[in-house]
MINU-78555 format. One record per residue (C-alpha): residue in three letters; x, y, z. Coordinates in steps of 0.05 Angstrom, whole numbers, padded with zeros to 5 digits, always signed. Example, Ala and Ser with C-alpha at 12.3 -4.5 7.8 and 13.67 -1.06 7.14 Angstrom:
ala+00246-00090+00156 ser+00273-00021+00143 
This chain:
unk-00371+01525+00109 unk-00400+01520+00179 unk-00461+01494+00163 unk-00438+01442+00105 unk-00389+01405+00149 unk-00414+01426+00223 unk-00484+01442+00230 unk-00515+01395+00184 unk-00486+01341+00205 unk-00498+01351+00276 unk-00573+01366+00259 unk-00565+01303+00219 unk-00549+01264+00282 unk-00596+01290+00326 unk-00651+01281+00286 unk-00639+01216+00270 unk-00604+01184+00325 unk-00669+01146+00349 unk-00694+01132+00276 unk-00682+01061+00250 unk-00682+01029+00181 unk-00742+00997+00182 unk-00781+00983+00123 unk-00845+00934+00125 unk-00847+00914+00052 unk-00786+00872+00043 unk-00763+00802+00004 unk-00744+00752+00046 unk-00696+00699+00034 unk-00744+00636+00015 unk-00783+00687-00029 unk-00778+00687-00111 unk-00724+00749-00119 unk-00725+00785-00182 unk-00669+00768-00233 unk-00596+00819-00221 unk-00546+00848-00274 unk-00484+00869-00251 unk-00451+00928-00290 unk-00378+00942-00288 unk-00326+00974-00327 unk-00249+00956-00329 unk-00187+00977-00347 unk-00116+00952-00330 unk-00156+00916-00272 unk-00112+00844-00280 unk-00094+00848-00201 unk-00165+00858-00175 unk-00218+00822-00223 unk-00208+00752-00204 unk-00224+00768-00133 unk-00280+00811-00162 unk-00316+00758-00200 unk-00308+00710-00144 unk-00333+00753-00092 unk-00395+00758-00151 unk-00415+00694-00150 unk-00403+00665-00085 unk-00463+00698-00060 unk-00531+00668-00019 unk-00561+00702-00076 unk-00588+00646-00125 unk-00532+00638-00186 unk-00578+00628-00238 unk-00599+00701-00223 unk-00541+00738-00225 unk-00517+00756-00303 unk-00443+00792-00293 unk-00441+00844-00348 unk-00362+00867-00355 unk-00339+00923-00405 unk-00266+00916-00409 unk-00238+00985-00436 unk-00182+00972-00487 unk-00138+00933-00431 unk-00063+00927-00453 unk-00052+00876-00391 unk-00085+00806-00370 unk-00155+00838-00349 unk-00190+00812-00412 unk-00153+00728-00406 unk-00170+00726-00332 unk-00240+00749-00350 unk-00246+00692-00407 unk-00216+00638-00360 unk-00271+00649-00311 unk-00322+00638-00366 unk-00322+00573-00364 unk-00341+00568-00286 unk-00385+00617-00280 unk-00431+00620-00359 unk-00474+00682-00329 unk-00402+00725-00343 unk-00409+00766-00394 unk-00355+00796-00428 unk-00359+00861-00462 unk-00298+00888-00508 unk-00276+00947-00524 unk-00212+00957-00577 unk-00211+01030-00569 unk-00200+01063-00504 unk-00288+01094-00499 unk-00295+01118-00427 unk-00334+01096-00367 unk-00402+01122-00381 unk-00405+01099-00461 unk-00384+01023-00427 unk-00444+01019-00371 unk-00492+01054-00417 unk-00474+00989-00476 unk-00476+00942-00414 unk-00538+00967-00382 unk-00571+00973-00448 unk-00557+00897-00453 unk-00583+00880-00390 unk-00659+00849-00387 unk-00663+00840-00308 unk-00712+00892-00269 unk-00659+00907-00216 unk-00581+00934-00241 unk-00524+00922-00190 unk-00475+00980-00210 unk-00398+00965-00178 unk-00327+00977-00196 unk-00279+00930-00205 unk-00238+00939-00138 unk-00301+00923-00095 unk-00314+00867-00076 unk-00390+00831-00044 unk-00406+00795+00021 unk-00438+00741+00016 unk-00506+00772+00034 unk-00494+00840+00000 unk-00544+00823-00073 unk-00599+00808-00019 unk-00589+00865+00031 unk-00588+00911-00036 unk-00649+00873-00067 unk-00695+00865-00008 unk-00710+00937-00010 unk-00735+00937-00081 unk-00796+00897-00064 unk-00832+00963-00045 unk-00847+00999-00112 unk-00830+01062-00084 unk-00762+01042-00081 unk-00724+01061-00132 unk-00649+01063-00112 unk-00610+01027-00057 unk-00549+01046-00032 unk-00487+00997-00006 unk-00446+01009+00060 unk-00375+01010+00025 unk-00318+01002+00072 unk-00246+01020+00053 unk-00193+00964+00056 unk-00126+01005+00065 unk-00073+00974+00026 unk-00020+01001+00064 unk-00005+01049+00117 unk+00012+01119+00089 unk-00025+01177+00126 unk-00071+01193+00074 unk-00105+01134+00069 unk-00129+01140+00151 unk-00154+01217+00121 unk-00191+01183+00062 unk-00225+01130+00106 unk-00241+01179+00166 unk-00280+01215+00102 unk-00313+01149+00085 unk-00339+01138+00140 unk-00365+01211+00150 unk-00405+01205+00077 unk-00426+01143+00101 unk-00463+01173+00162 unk-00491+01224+00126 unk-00516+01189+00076 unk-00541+01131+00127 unk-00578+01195+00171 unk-00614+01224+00105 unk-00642+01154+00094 unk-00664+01146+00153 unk-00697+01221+00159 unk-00728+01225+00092 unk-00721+01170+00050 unk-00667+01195+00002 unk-00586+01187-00003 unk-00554+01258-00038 unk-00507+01220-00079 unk-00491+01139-00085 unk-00426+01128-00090 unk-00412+01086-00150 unk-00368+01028-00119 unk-00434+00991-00105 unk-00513+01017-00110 unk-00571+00983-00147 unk-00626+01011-00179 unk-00686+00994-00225 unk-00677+00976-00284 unk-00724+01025-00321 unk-00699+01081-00266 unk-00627+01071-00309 unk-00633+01139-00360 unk-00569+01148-00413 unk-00520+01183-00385 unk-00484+01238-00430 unk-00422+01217-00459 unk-00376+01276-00439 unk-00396+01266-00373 unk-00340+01252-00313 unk-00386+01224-00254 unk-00441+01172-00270 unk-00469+01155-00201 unk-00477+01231-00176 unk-00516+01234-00249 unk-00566+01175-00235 unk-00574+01191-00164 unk-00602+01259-00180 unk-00646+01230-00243 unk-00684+01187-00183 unk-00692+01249-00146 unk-00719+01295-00199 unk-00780+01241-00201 unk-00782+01242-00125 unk-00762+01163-00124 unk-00746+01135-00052 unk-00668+01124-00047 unk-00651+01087+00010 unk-00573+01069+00042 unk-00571+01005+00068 unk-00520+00993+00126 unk-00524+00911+00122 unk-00509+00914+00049 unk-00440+00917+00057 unk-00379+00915+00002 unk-00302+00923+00016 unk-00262+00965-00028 unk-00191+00979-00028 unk-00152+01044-00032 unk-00082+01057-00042 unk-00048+01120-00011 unk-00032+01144-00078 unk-00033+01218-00071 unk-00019+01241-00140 unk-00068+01184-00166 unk-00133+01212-00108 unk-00114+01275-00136 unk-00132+01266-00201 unk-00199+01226-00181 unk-00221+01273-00129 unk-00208+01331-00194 unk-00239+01282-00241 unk-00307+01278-00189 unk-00303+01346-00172 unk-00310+01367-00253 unk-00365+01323-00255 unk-00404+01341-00195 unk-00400+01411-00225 unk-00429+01387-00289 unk-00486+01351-00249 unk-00502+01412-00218 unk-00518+01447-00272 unk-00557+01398-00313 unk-00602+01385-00252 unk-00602+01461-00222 unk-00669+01450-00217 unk-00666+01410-00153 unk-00642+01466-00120 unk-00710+01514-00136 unk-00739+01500-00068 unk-00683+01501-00013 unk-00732+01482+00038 unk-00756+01417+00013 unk-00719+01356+00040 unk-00688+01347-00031 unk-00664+01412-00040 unk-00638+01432+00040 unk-00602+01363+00038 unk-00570+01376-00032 unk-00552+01446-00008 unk-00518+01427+00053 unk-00486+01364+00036 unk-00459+01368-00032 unk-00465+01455-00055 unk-00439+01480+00000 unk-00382+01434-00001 unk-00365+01442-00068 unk-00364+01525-00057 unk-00320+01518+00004 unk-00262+01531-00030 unk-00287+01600-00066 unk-00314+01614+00005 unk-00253+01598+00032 unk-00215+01641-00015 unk-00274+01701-00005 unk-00258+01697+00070 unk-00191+01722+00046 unk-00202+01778+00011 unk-00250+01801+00057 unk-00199+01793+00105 unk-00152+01841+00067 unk-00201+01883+00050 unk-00221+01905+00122 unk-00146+01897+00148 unk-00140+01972+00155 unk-00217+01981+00192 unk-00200+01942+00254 unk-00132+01903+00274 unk-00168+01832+00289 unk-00179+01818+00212 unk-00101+01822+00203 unk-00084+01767+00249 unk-00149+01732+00211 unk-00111+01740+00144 unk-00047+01720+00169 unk-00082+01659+00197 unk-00116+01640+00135 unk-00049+01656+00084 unk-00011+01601+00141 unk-00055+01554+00115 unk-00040+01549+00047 unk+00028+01531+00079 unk+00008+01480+00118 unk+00016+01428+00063 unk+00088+01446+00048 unk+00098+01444+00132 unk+00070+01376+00124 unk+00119+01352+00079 unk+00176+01372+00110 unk+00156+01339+00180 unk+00138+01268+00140 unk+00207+01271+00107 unk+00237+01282+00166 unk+00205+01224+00199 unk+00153+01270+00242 unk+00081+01250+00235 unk+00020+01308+00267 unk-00038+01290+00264 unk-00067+01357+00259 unk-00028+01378+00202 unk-00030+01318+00161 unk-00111+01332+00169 unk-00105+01394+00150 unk-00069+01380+00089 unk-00123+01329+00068 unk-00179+01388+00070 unk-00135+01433+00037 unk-00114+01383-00031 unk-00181+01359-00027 unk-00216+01432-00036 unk-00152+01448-00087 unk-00176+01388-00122 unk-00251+01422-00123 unk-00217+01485-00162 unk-00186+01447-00208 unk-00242+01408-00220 unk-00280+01470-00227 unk-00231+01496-00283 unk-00244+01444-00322 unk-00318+01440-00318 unk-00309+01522-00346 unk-00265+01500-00397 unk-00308+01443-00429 unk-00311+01370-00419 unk-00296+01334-00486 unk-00294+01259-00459 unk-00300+01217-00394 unk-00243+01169-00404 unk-00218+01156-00348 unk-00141+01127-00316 unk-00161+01091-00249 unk-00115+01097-00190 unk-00061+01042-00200 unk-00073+00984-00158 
């Protein structure tokens, strides 16, 4: 637990703090850049996809390069009309239906299946692109070696609770991580799906009862040892809501599929001491085993109570923080924000989320449809 959200990152920094992201073989803006598809899937998204498709298209990128692929997933609201009215300004939309509700992965394998351009721009539809972000993303791919690139996403808060400051300080903490593996080896443990492009023949079907497509991709590029780079000036805004009942269920939803992922591609992990495998161990395993560790802690705890009087006061410790949620609650309704606890609480519902997440992965994984956060 230490190591996963301590050491590593602090070996991370120092290793890295004096490394830059340069990379000689780059496009450059006057140069002939390959063709893009963008792949997104939508449901319900009525209050964010016109802002989406505008953000698409009003690029420095060249328009007649950019073909907008967008699977709409048996939407009951305006998502599919807004889509249609935009059409007619912008002919490189492409609209993708789906009667029956199908499930994220089934919709971006169809649309990337579609897709004839050499580089795939995979986004959700409550990101939205600076002007420069296709080119920042693109540039990259001019080296052959390069095989995924990886977009600086920022969190837009959409209002002010306290768990949204929690979920953005977390952001930005992946988003170092990620930025200092780049920068040290070449490879990103895990694009995170709101914006990332990657070759087109580097796209491999993704299983259908799958829960998490980027984590699935990202490691397909590693198991051929492709060069994944993050790149900080490709930069995308998302927005988050301080929904806590709705992150739940997302951060359960990721966690079942990370566990799936780790399975299928256990083979990443067969030599700990390569830069693939100590990076994936320290920045995704361990994290994901932190709350079984956690929970070991305990019953060691109890279990050596009676062999020396420090490890009660160490159980008692760790039992008050399965508290500290409820203690939470209690202070916000009663108008008292701490910063402490309210972080707290945020590591603890975040590891719950892990178990649960874990539970299901056990029990079987029969479909990756999906209910996004409501907006």
């Amino acid at each position: 637990m230490l190591h996963t959200y301590i050491i590593y990152p602090f070996l991370l920094y120092e290793f890295s703090k004096n490394k830059t992201d340069k990379h000689n073989i780059q496009y450059q803006p006057n140069d002939n850049l390959p063709e893009i598809a963008v792949i997104c899937a939508a449901h319900n998204e009525e209050g964010v996809i016109a802002e989406k498709i505008d953000s698409t298209f009003n690029t420095i990128y060249p328009k007649e390069k950019i073909i907008f692929y967008i699977g709409t997933d048996a939407c009951n609201d305006n998502t599919v009309a807004i889509i249609k009215a935009y059409k007619e300004k912008f002919p490189l939309l492409k609209l993708v239906e789906f009667t029956e509700r199908t499930g994220k992965i089934n919709i971006i394998n169809k649309l990337c299946s579609l897709a004839q351009a050499p580089i795939l721009v995979m986004t959700d539809a409550n990101v939205y692109f600076k002007e420069n972000t296709f080119f920042e993303l693109v540039k990259n791919f001019k080296d052959t070696h390069t095989k995924m690139v990886c977009g600086n996403i920022g969190k837009r808060a959409l209002n002010a609770e306290t768990i949204t400051k929690n979920e953005l300080q977390y952001f930005n903490f992946e988003n170092f991580l990620k930025s200092a593996e780049s920068k040290l080896w070449n490879i990103v443990i895990g694009a995170e799906g709101g914006c990332y492009a990657l070759r087109k023949e580097n796209y491999t079907y993704i299983p259908s009862n799958f829960t998490v497509d980027d984590f699935f991709i990202t490691c397909k590029v590693l198991s051929v040892k492709g060069k994944i780079l993050f790149q900080e000036s490709a930069v995308v805004q998302e927005d988050v809501k301080a929904d806590t009942e709705g992150e739940f269920r997302r951060k359960a939803r990721i966690a079942t599929g990370n566990f799936q992922n780790l399975m299928y591609f256990k083979n990443l992990l067969k030599n700990p001491f390569s830069k693939i495998g100590f990076a994936y161990i320290s920045h995704k395993v361990f994290r994901w085993l932190t709350p079984f560790l956690f929970l070991l802690n305990c019953i060691c705890s109890a279990c050596l109570v009676s062999d020396f009087f420090l490890f009660k006061w160490v159980l008692l410790v760790e039992l008050f923080l399965f508290l500290i949620p409820l203690l939470n609650k209690l202070f916000l309704k009663a108008g008292i924000k701490i910063k402490l606890l309210i972080s707290i609480t945020h590591f603890i519902i975040m590891n719950f989320a892990l178990l649960v997440g874990f539970i299901r992965y056990c029990k079987g994984v029969n479909s990756s449809v999906w209910q996004p956060v409501k907006r």
